[in-house]
C-alpha positions, 0 to 999 in steps of 0.5 A: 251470835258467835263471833268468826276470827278471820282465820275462819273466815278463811278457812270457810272461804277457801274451802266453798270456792274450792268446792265451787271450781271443783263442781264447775270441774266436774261438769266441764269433764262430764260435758268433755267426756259426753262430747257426740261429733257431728256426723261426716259430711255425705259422699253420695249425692242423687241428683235425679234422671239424666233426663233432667240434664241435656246433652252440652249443659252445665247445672250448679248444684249448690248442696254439693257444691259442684258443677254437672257437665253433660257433654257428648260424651258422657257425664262429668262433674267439678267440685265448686270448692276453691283449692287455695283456701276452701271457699265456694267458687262462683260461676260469673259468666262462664267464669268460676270465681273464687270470692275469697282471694279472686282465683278463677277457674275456666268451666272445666276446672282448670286455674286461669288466675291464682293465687290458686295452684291446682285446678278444681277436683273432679267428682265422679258420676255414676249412672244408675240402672234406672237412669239416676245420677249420683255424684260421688264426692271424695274425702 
């Protein structure tokens, strides 16, 4: 067996890491230029017969997140995510708070208790011919 002087010894470790970064490379640039996003989040919500939602109630609807309103007057909906920071506000007897940072919110959106500023975004309602609802949450 040949003996390997030290500058070949080098030479050959040198060149496999070399070799070796530059497949990792590779591969993370094959995985970068691959890279599919996740689809957007959806903006149209059916949620079924107005009949199902009676005249002065307000109904949750976790997949929102948003409250229905049914009041006299028609149909209107708030989104359930907090203003100051994003996260989902939570109804406490009749009280929506946020569990982040405390801000509270009366039943019709508006900011009873901050850090919060603004009050929470109104969704659009839309009835169809057939009597189905559909939220329409905004970007």
């Amino acid at each position: 067996m040949a003996d390997i002087t030290r500058r070949d010894f080098i030479k050959v470790a040198s060149q496999s890491l070399l070799a070796i970064s530059s497949l990792v490379g590779l591969g993370i640039l094959i995985r970068f230029l691959g890279f599919q996003p996740a689809p957007p989040p959806p903006k149209k919500f059916e949620i079924g017969p107005e009949t199902n939602y009676p005249i002065d109630s307000r109904t949750l609807i976790p997949t929102i997140p948003a409250m229905l309103i049914h009041a006299a007057s028609g149909f209107s909906a708030i989104s359930l995510v907090c203003t100051h920071l994003g996260c989902i506000v939570q109804d406490q007897a009749g009280i929506l708070t946020c569990p982040c940072h405390g801000s509270s919110y009366d039943t019709n959106g508006q900011v009873t208790h901050r850090p919060a500023n603004s009050s929470l975004q109104s969704l659009r309602v839309e009835i169809q011919a057939d009597g189905n609802l559909i939220i329409y949450k905004e970007a």
